[in-house]
C-alpha positions as CSV (number, residue, x, y, z in Angstrom):
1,X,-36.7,-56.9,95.8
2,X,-37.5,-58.6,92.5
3,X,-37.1,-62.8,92.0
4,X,-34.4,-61.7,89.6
5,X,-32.4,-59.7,91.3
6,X,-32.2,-62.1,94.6
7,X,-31.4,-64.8,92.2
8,X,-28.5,-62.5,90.9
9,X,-27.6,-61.7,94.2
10,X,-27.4,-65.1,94.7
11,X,-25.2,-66.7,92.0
12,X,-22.9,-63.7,93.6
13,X,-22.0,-65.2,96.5
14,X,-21.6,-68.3,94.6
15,X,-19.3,-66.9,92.4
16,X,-17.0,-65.7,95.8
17,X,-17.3,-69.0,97.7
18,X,-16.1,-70.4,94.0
19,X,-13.2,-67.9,94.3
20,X,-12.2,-68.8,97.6
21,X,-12.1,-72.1,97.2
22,X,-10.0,-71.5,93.9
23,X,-7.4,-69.2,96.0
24,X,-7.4,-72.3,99.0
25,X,-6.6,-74.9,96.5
26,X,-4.2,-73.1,94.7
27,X,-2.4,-71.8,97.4
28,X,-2.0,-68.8,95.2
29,X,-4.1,-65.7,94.1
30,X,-5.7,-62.2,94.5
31,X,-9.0,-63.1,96.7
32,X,-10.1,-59.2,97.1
33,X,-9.9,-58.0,93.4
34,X,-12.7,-60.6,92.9
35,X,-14.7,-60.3,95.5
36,X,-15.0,-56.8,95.0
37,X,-16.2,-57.1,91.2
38,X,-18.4,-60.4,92.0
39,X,-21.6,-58.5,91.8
40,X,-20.8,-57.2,88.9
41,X,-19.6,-60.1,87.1
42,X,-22.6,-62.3,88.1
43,X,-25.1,-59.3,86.6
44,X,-23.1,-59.9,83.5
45,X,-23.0,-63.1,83.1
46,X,-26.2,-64.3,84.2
47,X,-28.1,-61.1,83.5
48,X,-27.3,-58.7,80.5
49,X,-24.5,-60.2,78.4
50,X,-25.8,-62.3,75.1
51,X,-23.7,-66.0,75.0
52,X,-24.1,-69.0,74.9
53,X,-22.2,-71.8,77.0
54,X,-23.1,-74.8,73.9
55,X,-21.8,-72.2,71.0
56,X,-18.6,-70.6,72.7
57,X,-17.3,-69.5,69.3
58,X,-20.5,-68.1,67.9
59,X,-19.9,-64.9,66.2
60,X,-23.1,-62.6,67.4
61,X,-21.3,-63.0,70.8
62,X,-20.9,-60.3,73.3
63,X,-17.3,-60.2,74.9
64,X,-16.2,-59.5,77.6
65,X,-12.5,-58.5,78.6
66,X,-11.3,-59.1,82.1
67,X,-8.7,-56.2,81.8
68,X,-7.1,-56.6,85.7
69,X,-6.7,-60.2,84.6
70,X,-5.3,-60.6,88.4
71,X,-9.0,-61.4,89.2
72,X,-9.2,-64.2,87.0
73,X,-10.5,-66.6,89.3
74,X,-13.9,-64.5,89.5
75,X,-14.4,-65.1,85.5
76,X,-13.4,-68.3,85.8
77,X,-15.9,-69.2,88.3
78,X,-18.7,-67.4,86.0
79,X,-17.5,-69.3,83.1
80,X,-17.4,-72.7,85.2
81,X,-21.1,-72.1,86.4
82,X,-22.2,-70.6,83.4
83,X,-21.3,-74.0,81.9
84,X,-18.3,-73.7,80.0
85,X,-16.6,-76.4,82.0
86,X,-17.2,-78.8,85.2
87,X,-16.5,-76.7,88.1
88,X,-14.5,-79.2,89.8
89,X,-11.8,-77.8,87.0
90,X,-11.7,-74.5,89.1
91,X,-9.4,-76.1,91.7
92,X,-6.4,-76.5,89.4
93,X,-6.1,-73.0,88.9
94,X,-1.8,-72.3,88.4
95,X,-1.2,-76.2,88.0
96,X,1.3,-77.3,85.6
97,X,-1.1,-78.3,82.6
98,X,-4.9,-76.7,83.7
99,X,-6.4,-74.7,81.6
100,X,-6.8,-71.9,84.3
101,X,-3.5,-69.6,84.0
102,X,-2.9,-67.3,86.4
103,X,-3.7,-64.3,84.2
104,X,-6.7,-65.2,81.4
105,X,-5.7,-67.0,77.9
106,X,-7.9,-67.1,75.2
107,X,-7.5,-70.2,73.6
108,X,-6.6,-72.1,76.5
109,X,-9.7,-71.2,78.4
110,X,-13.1,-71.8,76.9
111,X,-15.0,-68.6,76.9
112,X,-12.2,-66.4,77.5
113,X,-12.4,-64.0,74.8
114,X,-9.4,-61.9,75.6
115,X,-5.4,-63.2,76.8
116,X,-5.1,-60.2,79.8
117,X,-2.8,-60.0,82.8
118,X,-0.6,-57.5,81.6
119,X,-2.2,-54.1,82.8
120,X,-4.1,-51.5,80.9
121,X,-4.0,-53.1,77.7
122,X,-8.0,-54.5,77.9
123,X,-9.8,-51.5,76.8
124,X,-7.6,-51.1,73.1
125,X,-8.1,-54.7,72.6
126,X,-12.1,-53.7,73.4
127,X,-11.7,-51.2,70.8
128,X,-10.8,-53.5,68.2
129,X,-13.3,-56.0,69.1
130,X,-16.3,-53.0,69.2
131,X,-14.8,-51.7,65.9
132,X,-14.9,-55.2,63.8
133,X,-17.9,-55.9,65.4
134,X,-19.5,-52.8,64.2
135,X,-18.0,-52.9,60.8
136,X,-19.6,-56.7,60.7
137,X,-22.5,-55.0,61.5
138,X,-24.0,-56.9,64.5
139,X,-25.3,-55.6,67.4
140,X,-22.9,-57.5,69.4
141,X,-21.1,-55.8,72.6
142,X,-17.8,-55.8,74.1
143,X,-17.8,-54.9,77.9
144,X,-14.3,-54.0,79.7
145,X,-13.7,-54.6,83.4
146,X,-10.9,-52.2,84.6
147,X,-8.9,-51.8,88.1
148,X,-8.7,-48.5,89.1
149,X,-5.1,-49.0,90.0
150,X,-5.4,-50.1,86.4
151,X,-6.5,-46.8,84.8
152,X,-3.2,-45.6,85.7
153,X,-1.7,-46.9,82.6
154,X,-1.1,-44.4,79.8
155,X,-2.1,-46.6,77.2
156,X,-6.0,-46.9,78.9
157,X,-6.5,-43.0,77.9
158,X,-5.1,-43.7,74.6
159,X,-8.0,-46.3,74.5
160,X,-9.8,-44.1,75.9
161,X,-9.7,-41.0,73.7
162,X,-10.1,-43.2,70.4
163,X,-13.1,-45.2,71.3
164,X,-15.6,-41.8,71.3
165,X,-13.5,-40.9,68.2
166,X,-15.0,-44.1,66.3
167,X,-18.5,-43.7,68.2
168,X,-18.1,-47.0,69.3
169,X,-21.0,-47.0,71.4
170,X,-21.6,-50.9,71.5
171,X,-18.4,-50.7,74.1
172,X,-19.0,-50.0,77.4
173,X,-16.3,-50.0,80.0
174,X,-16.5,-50.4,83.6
175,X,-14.2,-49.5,86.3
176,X,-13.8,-51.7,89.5
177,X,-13.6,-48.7,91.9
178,X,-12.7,-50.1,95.1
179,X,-9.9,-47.5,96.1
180,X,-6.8,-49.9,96.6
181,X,-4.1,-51.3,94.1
182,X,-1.4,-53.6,95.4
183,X,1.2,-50.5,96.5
184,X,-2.0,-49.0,98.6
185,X,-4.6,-46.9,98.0
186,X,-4.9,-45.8,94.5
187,X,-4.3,-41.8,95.2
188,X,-2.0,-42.8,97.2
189,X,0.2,-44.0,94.4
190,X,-1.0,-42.4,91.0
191,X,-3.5,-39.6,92.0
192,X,-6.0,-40.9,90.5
193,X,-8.7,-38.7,91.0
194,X,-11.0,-36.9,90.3
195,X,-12.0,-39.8,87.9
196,X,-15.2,-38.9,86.6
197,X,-14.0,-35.4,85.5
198,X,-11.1,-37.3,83.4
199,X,-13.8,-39.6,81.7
200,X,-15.7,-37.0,80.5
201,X,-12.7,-34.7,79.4
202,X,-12.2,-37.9,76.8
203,X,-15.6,-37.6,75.6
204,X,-17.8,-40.7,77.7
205,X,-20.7,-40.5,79.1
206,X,-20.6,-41.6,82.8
207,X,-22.5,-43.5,85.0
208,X,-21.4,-43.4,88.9
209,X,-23.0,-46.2,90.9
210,X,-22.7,-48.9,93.5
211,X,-20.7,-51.6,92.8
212,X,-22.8,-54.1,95.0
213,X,-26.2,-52.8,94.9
214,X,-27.2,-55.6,92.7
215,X,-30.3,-53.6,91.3
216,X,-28.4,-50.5,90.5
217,X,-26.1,-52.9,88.8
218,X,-28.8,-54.8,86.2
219,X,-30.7,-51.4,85.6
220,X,-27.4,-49.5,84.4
221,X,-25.7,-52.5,82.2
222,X,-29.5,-53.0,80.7
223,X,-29.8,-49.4,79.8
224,X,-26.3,-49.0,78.5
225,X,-26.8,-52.4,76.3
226,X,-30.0,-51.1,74.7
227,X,-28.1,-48.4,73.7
228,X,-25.1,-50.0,72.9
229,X,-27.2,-52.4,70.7
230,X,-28.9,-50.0,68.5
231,X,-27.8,-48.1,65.3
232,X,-26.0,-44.6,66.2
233,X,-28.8,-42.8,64.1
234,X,-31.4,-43.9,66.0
235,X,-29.2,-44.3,69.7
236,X,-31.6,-44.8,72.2
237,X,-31.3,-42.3,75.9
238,X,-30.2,-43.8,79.0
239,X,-33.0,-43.5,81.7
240,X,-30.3,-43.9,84.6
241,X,-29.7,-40.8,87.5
242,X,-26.9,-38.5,86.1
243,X,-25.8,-35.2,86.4
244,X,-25.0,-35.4,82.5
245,X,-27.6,-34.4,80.1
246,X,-28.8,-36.9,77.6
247,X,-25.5,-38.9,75.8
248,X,-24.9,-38.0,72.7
249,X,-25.8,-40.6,69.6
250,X,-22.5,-43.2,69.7
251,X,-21.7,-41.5,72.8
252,X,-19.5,-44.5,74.8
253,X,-20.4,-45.2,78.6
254,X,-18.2,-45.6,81.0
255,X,-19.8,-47.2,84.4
256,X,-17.7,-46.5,87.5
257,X,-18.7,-48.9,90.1
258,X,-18.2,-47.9,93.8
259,X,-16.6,-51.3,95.1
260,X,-15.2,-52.3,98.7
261,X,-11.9,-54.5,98.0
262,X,-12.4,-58.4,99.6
263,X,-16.4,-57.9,99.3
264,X,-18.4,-60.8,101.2
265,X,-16.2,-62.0,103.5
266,X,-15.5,-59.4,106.7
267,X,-12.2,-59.9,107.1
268,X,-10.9,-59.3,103.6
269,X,-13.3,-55.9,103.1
270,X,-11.1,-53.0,102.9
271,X,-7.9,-55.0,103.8
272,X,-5.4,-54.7,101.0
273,X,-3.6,-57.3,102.2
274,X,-6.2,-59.4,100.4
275,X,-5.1,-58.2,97.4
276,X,-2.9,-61.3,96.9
277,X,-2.9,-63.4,99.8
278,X,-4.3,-67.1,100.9
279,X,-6.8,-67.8,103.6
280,X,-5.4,-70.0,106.8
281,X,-7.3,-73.0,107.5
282,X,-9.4,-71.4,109.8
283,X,-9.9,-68.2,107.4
284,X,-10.9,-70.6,104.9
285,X,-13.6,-72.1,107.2
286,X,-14.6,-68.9,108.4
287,X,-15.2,-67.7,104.5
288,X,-17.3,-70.8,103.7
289,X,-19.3,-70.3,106.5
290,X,-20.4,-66.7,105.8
291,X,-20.5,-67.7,101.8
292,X,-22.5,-70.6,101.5
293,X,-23.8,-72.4,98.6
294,X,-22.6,-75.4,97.0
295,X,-18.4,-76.9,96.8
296,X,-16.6,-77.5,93.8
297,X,-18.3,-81.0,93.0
């Protein structure tokens, strides 16, 4: 295992000892929706995405759109150690007056470049950002984090067919497949499945991987940002494992990552309870245990 990826693996569990004690403070939350896309959002963050903390309105930005904005509180612990703001700021998430809503608010939040929290509506607001930015002509990329309880929104496919209609290859969307949504397990509820197959019928190209393998993580985002980031006539191939041939030149990817809800901590994983809940005392000491790392200074 490379340096870089234990030092990704790393600011991970950071990242869901930060969430924890977010949910403990608060007394409010939905722990297992960030656990399970903690791996994912520290490879961003700390890995592929172009930012930077000092410049939070500079307009070569990439973007990133927390589309179950449920899971706030894993963004807002990325933001907070990325450097956005102290975080000792992370413990007044839902107070009267913090800038930490209970669904994201851009505006309100520094580096929050999308207001989310009302389901499904993250990848067309994506599409807008991955249109102007193409039309600016930058090589700037918008990346979508979906619930797959999300996808179950009609207004995602709409995104979803009209994105590979503009060849808006400098959008990549992934999907935070961990199985549940709040009313149980997502084919359960919506039928969800089989997911891959719809993807493709609306014209993506699709990467399948796991959700916590930290290097499987960085290699895929990497090779979908090259691409993303260079001019459709000259669209770069994916080197990644895939039963697709070669994506076709402004060709969208969709990454579904295979995710295990409450991630990091053994009693949450694959307990949908988690899915909005807050630890006892004793859960909470059990969590910080097994996580680590530093407090909320």
């Amino acid at each position: 295992m490379t340096e870089r990826i234990q030092q990704l693996i790393s600011i991970a569990t950071q990242l869901r000892r930060d969430v924890v004690n977010t949910v403990y403070a608060a007394k409010d939350g939905h722990p297992g929706a960030c656990m399970s896309a903690a791996d994912i959002v520290a490879a961003l963050y700390f890995d592929t995405m172009h930012i930077h903390p000092d410049d939070k309105d500079w307009m070569g930005r990439d973007r990133f759109i927390l589309s179950k904005g449920h899971a706030c509180p894993i963004l807002y612990a990325a933001l907070a150690r990325r450097g956005y703001f102290p975080p000792a700021e992370l413990k007044t998430l839902r107070s009267l007056g913090s800038r930490l809503q209970g669904h994201p608010v851009m505006g309100k939040t520094p580096g929050v470049d999308a207001t989310s929290g009302s389901l499904g509506h993250g990848l067309s607001q994506g599409c807008g950002l991955a249109l102007t930015a193409r039309r600016r002509g930058d090589n700037s990329l918008t990346f979508v984090l979906t619930g797959d309880g999300e996808i179950e929104e009609g207004i995602v496919w709409e995104a979803a067919m009209t994105i590979p209609k503009f060849k808006l290859s400098n959008l990549i969307a992934i999907v935070d497949n961990n199985e549940m949504q709040s009313g149980g397990h997502v084919n359960e509820v919506g039928g969800l499945y089989p997911l891959r197959e719809k993807w493709e019928a609306f014209g993506w190209y699709v990467v399948e991987i796991d959700g916590h393998d930290m290097a499987q993580i960085v290699t895929t985002l990497e090779n979908a940002a090259v691409r993303g980031r260079t001019p459709i006539d000259e669209s770069a191939n994916m080197t990644v494992t895939s039963l697709q041939p070669t994506p076709q030149p402004g060709q969208p990817v969709v990454i579904i990552a295979h995710t295990v809800k409450g991630k990091g901590v053994p009693y949450m994983e694959g307990d949908n309870s988690w899915h909005k809940r807050v630890p006892t005392d004793e859960e909470y000491q059990i969590a910080m245990s097994i996580l680590g790392g530093k407090d909320l200074e």
